[in-house]
GURO-937536 format. One record per residue (C-alpha): residue number from 1; residue in one letter; chain; y, x, z. Coordinates in nm, 4 decimals, padded with zeros to 6 digits. Example, Ala and Ser with C-alpha at 12.3 -4.5 7.8 and 13.67 -1.06 7.14 Angstrom:
BEGIN
[1 A A [-00.4500 01.2300 00.7800]]
[2 S A [-00.1060 01.3670 00.7140]]
//
This chain:
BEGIN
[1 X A [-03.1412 06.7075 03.2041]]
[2 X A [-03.1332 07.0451 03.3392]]
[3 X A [-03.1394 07.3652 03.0863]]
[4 X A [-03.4248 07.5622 03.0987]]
[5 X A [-03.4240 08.0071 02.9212]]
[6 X A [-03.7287 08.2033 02.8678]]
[7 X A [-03.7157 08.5293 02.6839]]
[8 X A [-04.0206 08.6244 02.4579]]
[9 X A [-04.0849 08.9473 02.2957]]
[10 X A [-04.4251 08.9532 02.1728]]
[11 X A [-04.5450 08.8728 01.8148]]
[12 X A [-04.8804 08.7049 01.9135]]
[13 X A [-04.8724 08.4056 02.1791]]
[14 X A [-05.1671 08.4140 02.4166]]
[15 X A [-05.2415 08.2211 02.8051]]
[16 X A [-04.9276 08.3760 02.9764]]
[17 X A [-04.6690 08.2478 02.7180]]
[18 X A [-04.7677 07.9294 02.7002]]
[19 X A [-04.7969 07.8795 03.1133]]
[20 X A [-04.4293 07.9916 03.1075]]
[21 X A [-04.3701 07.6959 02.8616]]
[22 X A [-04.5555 07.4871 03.0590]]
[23 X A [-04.3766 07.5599 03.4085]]
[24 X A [-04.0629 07.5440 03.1933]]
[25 X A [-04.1240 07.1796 03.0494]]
[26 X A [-04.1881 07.0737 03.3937]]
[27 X A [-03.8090 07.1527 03.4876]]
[28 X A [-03.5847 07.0725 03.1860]]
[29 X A [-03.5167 07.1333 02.8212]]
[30 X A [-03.6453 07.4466 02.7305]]
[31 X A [-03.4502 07.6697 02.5532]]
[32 X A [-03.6564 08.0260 02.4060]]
[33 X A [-03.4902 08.3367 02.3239]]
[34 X A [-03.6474 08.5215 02.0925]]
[35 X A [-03.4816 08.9405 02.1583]]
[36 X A [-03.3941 09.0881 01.8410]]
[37 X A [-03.5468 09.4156 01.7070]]
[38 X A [-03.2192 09.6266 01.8542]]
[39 X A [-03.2683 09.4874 02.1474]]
[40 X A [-03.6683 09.5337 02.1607]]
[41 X A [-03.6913 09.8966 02.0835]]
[42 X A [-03.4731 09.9793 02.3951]]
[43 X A [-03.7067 09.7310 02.5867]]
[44 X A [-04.0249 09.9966 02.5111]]
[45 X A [-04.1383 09.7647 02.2833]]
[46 X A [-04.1321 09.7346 01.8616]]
[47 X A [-04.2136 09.4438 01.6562]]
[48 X A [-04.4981 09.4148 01.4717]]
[49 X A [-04.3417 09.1428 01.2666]]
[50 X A [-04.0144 09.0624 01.1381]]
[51 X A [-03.7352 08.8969 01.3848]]
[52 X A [-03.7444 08.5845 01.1198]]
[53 X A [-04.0997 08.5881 01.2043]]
[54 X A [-04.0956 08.5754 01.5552]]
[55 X A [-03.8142 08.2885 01.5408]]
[56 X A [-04.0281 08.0606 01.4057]]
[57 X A [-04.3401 08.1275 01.5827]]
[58 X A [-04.1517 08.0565 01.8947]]
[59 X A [-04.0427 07.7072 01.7383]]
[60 X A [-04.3833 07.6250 01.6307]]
[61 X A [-04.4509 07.5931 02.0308]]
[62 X A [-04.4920 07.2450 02.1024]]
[63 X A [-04.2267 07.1149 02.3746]]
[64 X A [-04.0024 07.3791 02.2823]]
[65 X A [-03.6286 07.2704 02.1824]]
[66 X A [-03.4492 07.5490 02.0657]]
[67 X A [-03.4844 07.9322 01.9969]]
[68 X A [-03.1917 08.1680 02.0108]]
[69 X A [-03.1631 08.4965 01.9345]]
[70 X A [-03.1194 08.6747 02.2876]]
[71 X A [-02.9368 09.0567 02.1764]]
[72 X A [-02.8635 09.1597 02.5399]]
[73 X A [-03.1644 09.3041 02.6821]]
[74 X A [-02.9613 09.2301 03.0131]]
[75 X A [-02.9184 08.8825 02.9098]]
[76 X A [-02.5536 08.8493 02.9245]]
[77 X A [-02.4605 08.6618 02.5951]]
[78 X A [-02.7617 08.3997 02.6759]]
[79 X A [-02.6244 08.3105 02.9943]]
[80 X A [-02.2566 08.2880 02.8696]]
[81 X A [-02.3738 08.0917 02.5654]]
[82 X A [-02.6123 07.8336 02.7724]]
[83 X A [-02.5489 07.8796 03.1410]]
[84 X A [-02.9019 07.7605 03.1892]]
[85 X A [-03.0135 07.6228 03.4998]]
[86 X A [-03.2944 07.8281 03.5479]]
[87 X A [-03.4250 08.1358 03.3971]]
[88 X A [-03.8094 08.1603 03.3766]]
[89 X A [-03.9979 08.5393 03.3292]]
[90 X A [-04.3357 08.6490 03.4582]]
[91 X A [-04.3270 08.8413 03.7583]]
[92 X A [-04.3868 09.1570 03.6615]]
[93 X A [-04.0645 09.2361 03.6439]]
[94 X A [-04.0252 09.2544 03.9979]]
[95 X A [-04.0761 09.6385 03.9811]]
[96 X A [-04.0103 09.9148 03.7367]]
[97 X A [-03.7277 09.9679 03.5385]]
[98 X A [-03.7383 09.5669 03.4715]]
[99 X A [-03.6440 09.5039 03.8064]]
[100 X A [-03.3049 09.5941 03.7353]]
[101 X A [-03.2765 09.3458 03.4576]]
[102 X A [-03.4039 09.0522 03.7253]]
[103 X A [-03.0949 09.1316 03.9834]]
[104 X A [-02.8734 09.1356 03.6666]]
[105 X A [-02.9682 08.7648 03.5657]]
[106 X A [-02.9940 08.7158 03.9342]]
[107 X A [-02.6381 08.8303 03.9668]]
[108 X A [-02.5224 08.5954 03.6106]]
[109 X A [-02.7022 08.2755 03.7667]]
[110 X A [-02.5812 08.3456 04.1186]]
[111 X A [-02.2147 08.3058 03.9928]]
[112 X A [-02.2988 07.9245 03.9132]]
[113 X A [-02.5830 07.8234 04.1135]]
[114 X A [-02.8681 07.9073 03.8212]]
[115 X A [-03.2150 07.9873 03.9821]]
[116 X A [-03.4137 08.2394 03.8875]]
[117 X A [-03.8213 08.1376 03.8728]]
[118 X A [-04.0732 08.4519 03.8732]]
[119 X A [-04.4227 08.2918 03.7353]]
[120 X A [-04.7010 08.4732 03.8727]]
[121 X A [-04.8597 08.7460 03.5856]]
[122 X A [-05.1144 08.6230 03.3663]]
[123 X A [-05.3581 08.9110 03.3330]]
[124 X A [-05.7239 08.8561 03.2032]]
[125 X A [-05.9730 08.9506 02.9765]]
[126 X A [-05.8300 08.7376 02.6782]]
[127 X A [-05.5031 08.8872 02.7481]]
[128 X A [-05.6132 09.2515 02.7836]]
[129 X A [-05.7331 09.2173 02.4739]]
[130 X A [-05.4270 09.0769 02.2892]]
[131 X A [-05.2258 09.3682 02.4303]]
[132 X A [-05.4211 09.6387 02.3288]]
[133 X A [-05.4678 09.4695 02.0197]]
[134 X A [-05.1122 09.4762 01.9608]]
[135 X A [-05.0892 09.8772 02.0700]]
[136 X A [-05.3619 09.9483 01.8608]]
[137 X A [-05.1663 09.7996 01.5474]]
[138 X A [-04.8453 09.9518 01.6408]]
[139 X A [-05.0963 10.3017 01.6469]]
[140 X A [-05.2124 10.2587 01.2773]]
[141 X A [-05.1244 10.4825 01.0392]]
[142 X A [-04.9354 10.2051 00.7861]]
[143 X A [-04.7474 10.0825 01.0489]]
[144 X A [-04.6564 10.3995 01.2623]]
[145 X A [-04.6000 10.5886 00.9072]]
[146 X A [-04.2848 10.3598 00.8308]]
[147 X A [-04.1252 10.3084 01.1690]]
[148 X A [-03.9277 10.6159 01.2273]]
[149 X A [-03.7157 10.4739 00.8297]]
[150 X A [-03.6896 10.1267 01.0461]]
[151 X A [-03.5571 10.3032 01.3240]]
[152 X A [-03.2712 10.4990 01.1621]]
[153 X A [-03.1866 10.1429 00.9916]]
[154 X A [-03.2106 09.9359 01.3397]]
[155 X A [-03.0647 10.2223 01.6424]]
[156 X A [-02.7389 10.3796 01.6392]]
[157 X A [-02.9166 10.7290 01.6807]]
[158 X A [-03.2858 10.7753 01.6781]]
[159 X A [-03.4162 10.9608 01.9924]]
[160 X A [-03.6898 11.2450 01.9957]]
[161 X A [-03.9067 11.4443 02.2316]]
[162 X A [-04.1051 11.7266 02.1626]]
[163 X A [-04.4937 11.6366 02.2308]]
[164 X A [-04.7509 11.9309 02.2330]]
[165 X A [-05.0937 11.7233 02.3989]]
[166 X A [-05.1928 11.3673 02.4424]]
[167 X A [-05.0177 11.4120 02.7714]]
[168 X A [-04.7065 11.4984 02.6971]]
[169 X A [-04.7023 11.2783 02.4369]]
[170 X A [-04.8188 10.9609 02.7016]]
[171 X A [-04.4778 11.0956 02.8841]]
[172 X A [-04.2831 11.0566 02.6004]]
[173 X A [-04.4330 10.7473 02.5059]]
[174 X A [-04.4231 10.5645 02.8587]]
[175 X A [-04.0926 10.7113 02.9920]]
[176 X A [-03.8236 10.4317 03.0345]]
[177 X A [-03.5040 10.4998 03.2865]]
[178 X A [-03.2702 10.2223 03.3771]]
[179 X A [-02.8880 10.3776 03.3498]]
[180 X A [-02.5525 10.1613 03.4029]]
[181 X A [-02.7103 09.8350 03.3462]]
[182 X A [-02.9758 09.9448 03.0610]]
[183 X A [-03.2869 10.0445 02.9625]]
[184 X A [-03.3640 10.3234 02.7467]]
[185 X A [-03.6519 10.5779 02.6308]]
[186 X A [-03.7396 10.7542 02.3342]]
[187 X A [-03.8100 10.6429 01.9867]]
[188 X A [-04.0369 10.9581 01.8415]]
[189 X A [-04.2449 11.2671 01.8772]]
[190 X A [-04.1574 11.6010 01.7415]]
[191 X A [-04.4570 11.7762 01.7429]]
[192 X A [-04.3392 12.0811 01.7236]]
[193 X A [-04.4691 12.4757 01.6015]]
[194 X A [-04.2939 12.7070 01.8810]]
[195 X A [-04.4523 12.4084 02.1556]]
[196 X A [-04.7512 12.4377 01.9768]]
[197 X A [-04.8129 12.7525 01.9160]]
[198 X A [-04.6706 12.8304 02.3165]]
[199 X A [-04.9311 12.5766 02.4813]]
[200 X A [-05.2021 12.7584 02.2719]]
[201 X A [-05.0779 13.1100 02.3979]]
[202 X A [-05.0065 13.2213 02.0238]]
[203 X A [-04.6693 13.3384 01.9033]]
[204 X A [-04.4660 13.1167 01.6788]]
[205 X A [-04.4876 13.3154 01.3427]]
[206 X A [-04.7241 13.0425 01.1506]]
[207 X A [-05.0585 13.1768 01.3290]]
[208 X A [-05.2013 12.8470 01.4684]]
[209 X A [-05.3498 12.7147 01.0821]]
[210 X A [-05.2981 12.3162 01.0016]]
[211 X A [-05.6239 12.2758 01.0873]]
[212 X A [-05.5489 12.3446 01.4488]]
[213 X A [-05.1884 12.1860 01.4233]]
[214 X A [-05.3323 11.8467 01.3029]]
[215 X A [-05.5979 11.8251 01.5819]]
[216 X A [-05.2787 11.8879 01.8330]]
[217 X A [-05.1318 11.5591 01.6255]]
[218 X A [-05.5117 11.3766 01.6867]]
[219 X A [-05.4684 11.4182 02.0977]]
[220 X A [-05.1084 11.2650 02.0080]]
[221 X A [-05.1817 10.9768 01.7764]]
[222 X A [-05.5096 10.8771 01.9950]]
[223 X A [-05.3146 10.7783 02.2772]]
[224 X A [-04.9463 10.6908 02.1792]]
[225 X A [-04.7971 10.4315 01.9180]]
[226 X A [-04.4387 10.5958 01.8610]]
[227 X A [-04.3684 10.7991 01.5293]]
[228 X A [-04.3830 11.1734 01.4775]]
[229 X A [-04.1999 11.3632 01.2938]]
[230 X A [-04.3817 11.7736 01.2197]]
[231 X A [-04.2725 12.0503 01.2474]]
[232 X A [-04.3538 12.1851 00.9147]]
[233 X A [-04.2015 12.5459 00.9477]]
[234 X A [-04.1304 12.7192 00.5758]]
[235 X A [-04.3958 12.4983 00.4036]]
[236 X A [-04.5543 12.7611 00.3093]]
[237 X A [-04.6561 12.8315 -00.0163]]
[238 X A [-04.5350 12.5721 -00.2069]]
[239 X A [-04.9294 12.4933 -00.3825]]
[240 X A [-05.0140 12.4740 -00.0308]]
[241 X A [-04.7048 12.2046 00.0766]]
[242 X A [-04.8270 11.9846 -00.1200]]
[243 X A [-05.2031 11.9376 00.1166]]
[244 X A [-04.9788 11.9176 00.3929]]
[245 X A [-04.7991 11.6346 00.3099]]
[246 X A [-05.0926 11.4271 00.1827]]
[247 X A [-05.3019 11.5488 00.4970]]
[248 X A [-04.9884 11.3878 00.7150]]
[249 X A [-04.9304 11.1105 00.5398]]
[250 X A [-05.2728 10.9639 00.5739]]
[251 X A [-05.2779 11.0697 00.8840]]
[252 X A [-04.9513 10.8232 00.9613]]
[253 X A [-04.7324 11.0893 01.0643]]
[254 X A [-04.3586 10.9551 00.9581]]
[255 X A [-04.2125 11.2819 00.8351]]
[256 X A [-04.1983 11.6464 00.8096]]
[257 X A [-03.9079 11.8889 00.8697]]
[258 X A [-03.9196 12.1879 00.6606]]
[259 X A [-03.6724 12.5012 00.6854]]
[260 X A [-03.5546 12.7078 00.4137]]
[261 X A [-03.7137 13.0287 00.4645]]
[262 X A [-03.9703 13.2451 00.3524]]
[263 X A [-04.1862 13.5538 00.4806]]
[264 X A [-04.3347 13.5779 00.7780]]
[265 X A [-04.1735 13.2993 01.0055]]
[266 X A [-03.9266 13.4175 01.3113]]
[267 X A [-03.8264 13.1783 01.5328]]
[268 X A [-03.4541 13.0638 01.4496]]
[269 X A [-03.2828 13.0910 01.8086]]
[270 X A [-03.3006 13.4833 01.6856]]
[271 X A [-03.0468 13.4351 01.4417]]
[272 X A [-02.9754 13.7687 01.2947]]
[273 X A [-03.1235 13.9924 01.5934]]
[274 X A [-03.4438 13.9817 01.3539]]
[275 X A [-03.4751 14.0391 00.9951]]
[276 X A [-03.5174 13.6619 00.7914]]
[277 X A [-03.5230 13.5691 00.4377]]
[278 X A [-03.3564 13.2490 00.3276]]
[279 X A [-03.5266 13.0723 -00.0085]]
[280 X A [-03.2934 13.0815 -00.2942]]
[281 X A [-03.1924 12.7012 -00.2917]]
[282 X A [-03.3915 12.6892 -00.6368]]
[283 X A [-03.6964 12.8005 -00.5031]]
[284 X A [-03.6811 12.5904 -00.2118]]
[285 X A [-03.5568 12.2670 -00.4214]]
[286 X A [-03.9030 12.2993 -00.5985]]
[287 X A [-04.0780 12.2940 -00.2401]]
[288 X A [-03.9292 11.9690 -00.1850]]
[289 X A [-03.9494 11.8169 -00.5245]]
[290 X A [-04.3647 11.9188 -00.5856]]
[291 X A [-04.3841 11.7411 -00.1787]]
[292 X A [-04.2582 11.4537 -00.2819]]
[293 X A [-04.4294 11.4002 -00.6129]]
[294 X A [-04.7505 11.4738 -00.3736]]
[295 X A [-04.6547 11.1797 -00.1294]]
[296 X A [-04.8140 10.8287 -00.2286]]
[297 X A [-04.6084 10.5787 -00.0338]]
[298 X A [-04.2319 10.5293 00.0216]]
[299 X A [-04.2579 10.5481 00.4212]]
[300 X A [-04.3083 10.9462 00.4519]]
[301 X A [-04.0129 11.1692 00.4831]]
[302 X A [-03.9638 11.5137 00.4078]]
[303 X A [-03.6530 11.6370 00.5784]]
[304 X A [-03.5582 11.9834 00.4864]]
[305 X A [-03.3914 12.2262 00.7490]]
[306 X A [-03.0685 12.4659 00.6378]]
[307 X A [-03.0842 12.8376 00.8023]]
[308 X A [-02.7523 12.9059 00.6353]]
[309 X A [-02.5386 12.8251 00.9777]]
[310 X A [-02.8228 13.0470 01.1931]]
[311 X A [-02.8168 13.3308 00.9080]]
[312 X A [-02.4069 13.3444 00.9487]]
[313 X A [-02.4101 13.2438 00.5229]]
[314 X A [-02.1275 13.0905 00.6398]]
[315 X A [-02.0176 12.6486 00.6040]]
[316 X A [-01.9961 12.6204 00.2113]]
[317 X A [-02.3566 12.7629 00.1275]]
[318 X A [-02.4427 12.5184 00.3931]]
[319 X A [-02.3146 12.2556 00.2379]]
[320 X A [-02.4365 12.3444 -00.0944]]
[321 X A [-02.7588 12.4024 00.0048]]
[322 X A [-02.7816 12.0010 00.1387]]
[323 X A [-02.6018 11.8538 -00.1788]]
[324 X A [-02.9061 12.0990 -00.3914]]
[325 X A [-03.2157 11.9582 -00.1519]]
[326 X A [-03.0790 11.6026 -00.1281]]
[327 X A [-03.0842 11.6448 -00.5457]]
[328 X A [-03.4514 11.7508 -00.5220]]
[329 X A [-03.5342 11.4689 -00.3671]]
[330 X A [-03.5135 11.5363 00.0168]]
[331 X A [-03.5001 11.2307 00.2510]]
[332 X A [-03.3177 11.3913 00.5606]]
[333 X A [-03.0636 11.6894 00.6181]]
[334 X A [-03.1386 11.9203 00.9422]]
[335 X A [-02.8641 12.1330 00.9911]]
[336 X A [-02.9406 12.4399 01.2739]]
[337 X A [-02.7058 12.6686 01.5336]]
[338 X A [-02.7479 12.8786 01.7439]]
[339 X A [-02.3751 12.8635 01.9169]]
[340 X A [-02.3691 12.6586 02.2399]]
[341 X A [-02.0313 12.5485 02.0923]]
[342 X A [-02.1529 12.2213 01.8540]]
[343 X A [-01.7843 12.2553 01.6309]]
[344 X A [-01.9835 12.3871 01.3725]]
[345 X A [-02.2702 12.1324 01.4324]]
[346 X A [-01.9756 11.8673 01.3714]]
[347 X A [-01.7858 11.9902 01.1185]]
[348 X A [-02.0963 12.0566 00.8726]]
[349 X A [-02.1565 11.6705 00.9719]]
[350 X A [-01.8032 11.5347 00.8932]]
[351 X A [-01.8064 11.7357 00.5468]]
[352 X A [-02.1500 11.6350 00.4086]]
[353 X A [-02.0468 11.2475 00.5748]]
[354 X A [-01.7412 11.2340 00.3286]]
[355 X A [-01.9684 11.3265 -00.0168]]
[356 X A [-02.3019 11.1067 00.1251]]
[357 X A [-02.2946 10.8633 00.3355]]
[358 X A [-02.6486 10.7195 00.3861]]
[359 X A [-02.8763 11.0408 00.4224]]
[360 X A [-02.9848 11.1108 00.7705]]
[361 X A [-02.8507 11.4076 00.9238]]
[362 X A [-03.1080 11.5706 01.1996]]
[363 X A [-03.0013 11.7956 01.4547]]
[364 X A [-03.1636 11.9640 01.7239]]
[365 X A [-02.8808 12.0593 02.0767]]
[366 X A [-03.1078 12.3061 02.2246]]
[367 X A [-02.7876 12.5559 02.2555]]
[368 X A [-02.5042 12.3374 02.1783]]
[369 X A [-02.6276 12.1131 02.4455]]
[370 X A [-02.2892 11.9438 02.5910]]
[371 X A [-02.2189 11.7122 02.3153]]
[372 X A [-02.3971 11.3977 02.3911]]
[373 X A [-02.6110 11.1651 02.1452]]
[374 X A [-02.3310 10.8812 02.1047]]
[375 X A [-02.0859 11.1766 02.0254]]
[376 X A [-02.3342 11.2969 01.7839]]
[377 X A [-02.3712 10.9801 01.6178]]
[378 X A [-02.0025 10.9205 01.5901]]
[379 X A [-02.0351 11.2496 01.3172]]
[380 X A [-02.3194 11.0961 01.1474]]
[381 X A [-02.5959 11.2432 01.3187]]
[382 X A [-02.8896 10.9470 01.2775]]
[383 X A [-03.1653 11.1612 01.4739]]
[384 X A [-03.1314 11.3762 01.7736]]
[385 X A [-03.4390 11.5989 01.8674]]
[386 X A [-03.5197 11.7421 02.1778]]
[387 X A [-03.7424 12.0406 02.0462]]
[388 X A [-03.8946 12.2054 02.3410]]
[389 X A [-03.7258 12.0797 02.6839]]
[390 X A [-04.1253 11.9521 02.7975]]
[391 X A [-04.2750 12.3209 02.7635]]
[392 X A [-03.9355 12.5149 02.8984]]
[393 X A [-03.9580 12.2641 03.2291]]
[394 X A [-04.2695 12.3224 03.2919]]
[395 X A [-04.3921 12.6815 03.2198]]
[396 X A [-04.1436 12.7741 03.5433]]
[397 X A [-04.3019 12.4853 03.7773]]
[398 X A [-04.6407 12.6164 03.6704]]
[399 X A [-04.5459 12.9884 03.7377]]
[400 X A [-04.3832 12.9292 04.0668]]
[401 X A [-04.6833 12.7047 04.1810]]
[402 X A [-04.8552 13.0159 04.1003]]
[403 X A [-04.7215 13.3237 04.2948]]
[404 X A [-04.7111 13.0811 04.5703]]
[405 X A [-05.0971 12.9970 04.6140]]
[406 X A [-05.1552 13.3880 04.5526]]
[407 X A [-04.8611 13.4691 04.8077]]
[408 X A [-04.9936 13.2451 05.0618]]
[409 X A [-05.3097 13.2631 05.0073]]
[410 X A [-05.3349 12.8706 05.0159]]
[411 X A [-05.2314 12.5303 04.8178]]
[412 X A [-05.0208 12.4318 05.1535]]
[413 X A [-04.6761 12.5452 05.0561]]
[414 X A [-04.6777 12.3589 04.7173]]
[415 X A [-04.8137 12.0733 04.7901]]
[416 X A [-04.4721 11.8913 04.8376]]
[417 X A [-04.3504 11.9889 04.5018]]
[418 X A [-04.6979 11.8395 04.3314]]
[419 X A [-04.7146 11.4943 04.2179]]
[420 X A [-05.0541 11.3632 04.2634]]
[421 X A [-05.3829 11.2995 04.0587]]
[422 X A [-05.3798 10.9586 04.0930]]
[423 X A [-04.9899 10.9236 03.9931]]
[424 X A [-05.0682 11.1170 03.6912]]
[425 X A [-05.3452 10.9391 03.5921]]
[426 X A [-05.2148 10.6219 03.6037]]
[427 X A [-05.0379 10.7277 03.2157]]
[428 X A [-05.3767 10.7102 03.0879]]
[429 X A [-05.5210 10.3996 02.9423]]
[430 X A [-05.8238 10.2758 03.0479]]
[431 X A [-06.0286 10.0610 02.8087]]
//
């Protein structure tokens, strides 16, 4: 009897799983992988239950043999492990970033005579509304609150783009590339104060209230399902800290990043061109200790944010300032430079990795921007933000488009550089 491989990655089973089972049975054994969470969150997908879970929903499917657990997104340890004879998928993945998956297994099966089979897409009313049932879980703030702690446990280094509307944050949400024979995207939001504060046309000293902040995180949350970490600046007064972190807990955001600082706020890439006050680390281990006793579930994070490398306070006060905040409770370290030279970035990493080994470090390359994510990650780095690269690429293509229509008096000369309404719209959910 010939060997039959589908891959599932869904947690509910609807009308287009089980026609793949049933064009399967019709050719051989059937054999279901079932792709592990490591594998899913690179696929632009996250489970909504447990991989255990899923395993034995796919063996509850009658005519179904056996379920593996498929860990190659690519499939190459299935198809070394069975060498099935054919290798059923919808046919969706014709096009995309998917479609380089299909000539991968194309390539695997064409090496022994395996056959792929594309099953025409199964796309109705029942269906629509099993999908965005499934989005609209994944958006809910219990399950988005607690994903970005899964993700530091399940991903080598948790990725993060800086989101300032609902439609940057629909880029950052829908953005998948396929590089040397993988897919990848990002895993969070940073929703960040300078972005914010920019896109409203106010300057980043703690102007734009919470009030206004949290409605930026609203646009955000309405459309998107990944987690978001805040941008919390100083915290502000400490009786105030405490709101903040209920208000974004509810909310579902996963965790907020605040810096040790206090006065008016200045943005840190100005280092010690402008005058800045650093908390004592007593005052600002209270901050964290009064946020956390404020927090009401074991998902949120508050992740505070040392100046001391920005402020030139030199590696030790660094270092003593984490060991002091990770005392008070905090669940994440964020250490900061300004030097486009990360050995400082690295060797604060490799110090505080030898005393702790299980709190997440945070950094942010906006000027030490050579050093790559796996490098990072080989230091101890578990999340990687990329705080404003959205807003900096853009405010130039909006400026040039600019002087052009007012230089030529006409939308003619930019037109090739514009990607069109209906392009852009096509990021936007319809109901």
């Amino acid at each position: 009897m010939k060997t039959v491989y589908t891959c599932f990655c869904t947690d509910i089973l609807h009308e287009g799983h089980m026609n793949i089972i049933r064009e399967a049975r019709k050719r051989g054994k059937v054999i279901v992988g079932a792709l592990s969470d490591k594998a899913l969150i690179r696929y632009n997908k996250f489970p909504t239950i447990s991989q255990e879970e899923r395993v034995r929903l796919y063996r509850s499917i009658e005519g179904v043999e056996q379920v593996v657990i498929q860990d190659d997104a690519m499939y190459d340890d299935v198809i070394t492990l069975i060498h099935p004879d054919y290798v059923l998928h919808g046919d969706n993945w014709r096009e995309g970033p998917e479609s380089a998956i299909r000539q991968h297994v194309a390539d695997l099966l064409g090496e022994y005579g395996g056959e792929i089979v594309d099953i025409p897409y199964t796309y109705n009313e029942t269906v629509k509304k099993i999908d965005l049932q499934l989005r609209e879980k994944l958006a809910m703030p219990e399950y988005r609150r607690k994903r970005l702690r899964q993700l530091i446990e399940m991903t080598p280094v948790v990725k993060v783009m800086e989101a300032h509307s609902g439609l940057t944050g629909l880029i950052v949400e829908k953005t998948v590339v396929e590089h040397e024979g993988r897919l990848d995207q990002f895993d969070a939001m940073w929703v960040s104060s300078l972005c914010d504060s920019t896109a409203k046309g106010k300057p980043d000293i703690e102007l734009v209230d919470m009030t206004s902040r949290f409605r930026t995180i609203d646009d955000i949350m309405e459309v998107t399902t990944k987690p978001i970490i805040f941008d919390g600046d100083t915290g502000g007064l400490t009786e105030h800290f405490v709101y903040t972190v209920r208000s974004l807990e509810r909310m579902g955001v996963s965790a907020v990043i605040i810096e040790d600082k206090k006065g008016l706020k200045k943005n840190s890439l100005f280092g010690t061109e402008v005058q800045q006050t650093q908390a004592t680390i007593e005052e600002f281990s209270a901050k964290i200790a009064a946020g956390k006793k404020a927090q009401l579930t074991d998902d949120f994070m508050i992740i505070a944010r040392i100046e001391s490398l920005i402020l030139e306070k030199g590696m030790e006060d660094a270092l003593e300032r984490a060991r002091a905040f990770v005392k008070a409770g905090a669940d994440g370290i964020m250490i900061h430079s300004r030097k486009k030279d990360p050995a400082e970035i690295v060797q604060f990493c490799d110090r505080f990795r030898a005393e702790n080994k299980t709190t997440p470090i945070v950094v942010v390359p906006s000027s030490f921007n050579t050093i790559t994510e796996e490098e990072l990650a080989q230091h101890g780095v578990n999340i990687v933000i990329y705080a404003n690269q959205l807003t900096r690429s853009a405010f130039p293509a909006m400026q040039q488009t600019a002087e052009d229509i007012l230089r030529y008096h006409r939308a003619k000369e930019v037109d090739d550089r514009l990607m069109p309404i209906k392009q852009i719209i096509t990021l936007i959910d319809e109901l």
